[in-house]
N, C-alpha and C positions, 0 to 999 in steps of 0.2 A: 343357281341351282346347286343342291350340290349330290356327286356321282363315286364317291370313296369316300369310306370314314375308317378308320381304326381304333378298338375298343384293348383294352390289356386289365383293365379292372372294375368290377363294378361295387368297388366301396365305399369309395366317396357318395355315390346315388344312394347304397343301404343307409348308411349311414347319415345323411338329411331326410332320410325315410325313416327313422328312428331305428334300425336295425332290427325292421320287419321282416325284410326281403328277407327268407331262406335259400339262398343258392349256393353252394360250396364250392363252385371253381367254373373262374371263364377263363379258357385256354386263349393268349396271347394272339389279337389278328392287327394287320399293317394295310391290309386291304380289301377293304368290305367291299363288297360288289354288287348291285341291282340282281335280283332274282335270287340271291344268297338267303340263308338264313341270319338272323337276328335275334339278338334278343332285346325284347320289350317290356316295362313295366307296364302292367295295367292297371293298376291298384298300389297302394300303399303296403301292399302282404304278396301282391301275387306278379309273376314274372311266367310271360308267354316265348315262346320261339315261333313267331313268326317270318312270313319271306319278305324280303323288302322289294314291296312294288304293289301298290293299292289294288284290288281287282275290286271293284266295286261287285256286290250282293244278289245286283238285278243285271250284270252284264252277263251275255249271252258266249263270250266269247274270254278268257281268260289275259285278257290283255292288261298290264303291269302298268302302272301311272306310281315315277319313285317321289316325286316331290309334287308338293300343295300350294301353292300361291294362297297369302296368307288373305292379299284384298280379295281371292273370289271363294273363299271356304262356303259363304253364304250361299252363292248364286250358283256354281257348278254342282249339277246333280250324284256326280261322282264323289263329291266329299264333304257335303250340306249335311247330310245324316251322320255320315262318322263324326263329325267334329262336333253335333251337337250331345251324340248318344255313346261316342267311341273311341276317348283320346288315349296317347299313352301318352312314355317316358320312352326315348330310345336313346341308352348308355353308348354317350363316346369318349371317346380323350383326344382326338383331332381329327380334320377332314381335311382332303385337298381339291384347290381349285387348279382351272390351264387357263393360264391365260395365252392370248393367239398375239403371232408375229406375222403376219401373213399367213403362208401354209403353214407354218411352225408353230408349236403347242409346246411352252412350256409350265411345269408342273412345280404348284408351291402348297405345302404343308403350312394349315394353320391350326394353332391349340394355344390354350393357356398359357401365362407365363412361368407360372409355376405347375405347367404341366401337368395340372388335375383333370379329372372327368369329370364331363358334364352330360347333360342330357336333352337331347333336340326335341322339340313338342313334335309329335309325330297325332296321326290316325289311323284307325285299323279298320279294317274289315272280315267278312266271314264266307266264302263264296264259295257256292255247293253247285254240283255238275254229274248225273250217272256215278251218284255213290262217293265221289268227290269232292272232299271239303280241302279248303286251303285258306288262313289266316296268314292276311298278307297287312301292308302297315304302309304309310308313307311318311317322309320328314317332309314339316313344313318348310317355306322359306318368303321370307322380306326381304328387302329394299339391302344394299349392301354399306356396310358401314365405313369408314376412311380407313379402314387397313387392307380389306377387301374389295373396293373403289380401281384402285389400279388393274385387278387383275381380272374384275366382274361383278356385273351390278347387280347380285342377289347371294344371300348368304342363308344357311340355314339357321333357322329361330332356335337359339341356344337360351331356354329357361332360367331365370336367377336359381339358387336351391331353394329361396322359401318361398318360390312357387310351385313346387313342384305340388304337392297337394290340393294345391288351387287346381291345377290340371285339370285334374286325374276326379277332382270331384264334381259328381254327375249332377248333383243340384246349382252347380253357378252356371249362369244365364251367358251365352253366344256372346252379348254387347259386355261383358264382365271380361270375358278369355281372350277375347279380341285386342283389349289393352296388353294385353302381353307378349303379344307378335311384332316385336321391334327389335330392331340391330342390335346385337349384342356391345357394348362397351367396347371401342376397340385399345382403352389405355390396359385393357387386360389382357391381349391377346397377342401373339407376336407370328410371324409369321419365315418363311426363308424359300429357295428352291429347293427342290428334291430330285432325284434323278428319275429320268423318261418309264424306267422300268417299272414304276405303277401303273403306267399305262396297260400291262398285261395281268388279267385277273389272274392265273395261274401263279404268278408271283408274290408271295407273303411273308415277308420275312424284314427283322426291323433295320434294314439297312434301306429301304424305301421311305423311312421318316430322316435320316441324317442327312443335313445339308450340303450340297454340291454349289461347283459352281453353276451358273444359271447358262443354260443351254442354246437361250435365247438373247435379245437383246435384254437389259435391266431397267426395272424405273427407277428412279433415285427416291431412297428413305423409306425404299419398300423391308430393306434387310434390317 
């Protein structure tokens, strides 16, 4: 799954969008958090702030679903419709996973090597209540790839850029998008421990992405 990402730029995403996007400034976060706001591309031109956590359309009760399992998009009622009629773009430049020692959780930042942003295939929704609308989104996630393997067997579906288009366009067919929900490359991505203090959403500030020593025990060739 994944439960924290941090965003600091969305120019790399304009810019393999051909520098459609009009947004002039995303202010620096270190830890994004379930029920937070977000920002999403919906399109090739247009950029939403949505909350991250899916409420589906037809639910009765406002209940938050932050990640999609990429094998049941088809068959869960909850995200069948978004993913045929509803995808976005959700700009990040890394995410962390915990992996568990027993009771113990320790916390590791992963992002690019060369530390660019990228963007997670996500879904949205639109979900209205007593005059109440709220446009909520979830990040997908697959099968975990061998840098992410040690620490949890699911990673969020991090898009090439020249699919980003492919996404986001509403004439390709479910069995077309479907090939694109696979483990990211992990020869591109590097990973370290972070310190425990992510663990508290009130905390945001970029000394929760610099590496610590690991809190827990270590896997080897995880660093």
């Amino acid at each position: 799954m994944c439960g924290r990402f941090t965003l600091r730029s969305i120019d790399r995403i304009r810019l393999a969008l051909g520098n459609r996007i009009n947004l002039e400034y995303v202010p620096p976060r270190y830890n994004i958090a379930p029920t937070q706001p977000v920002i999403t591309v919906v399109s090739p031109e247009a950029v939403q702030e949505m909350v991250w956590g899916l409420i589906p359309s037809w639910s009765k009760q406002p209940k938050a679903i932050i990640n999609a399992r990429s094998e049941t998009l088809d068959d869960k009622a909850s995200f069948s419709e978004s993913f045929q009629k509803r995808r976005c773009l959700i700009p990040a430049d890394g995410f962390y996973e915990w992996r568990r020692a027993g009771k113990a959780r320790q916390a590791f930042y992963f992002q690019m090597k060369d530390r660019r942003a990228f963007a997670f295939a996500g879904i949205w929704d639109r979900w209205r209540s007593n005059g109440t609308t709220i446009k909520s989104c979830a990040i997908i996630t697959t099968s975990a790839n061998e840098l992410l393997e040690p620490v949890h067997d699911r990673m969020p579906v991090i898009l090439p850029e020249d699919k980003y288009q492919l996404w986001l366009n509403e004439e390709v067919s479910p069995t077309e998008l479907k090939k694109l929900l696979e483990p990211y490359s992990s020869d591109e991505m590097q990973s370290y421990p972070v310190s425990s203090q992510v663990n508290y959403t009130e905390t945001d500030n970029e000394d929760l992405v610099k590496r610590v020593d690991a809190e827990v025990g270590t896997t080897p060739g995880l660093f």
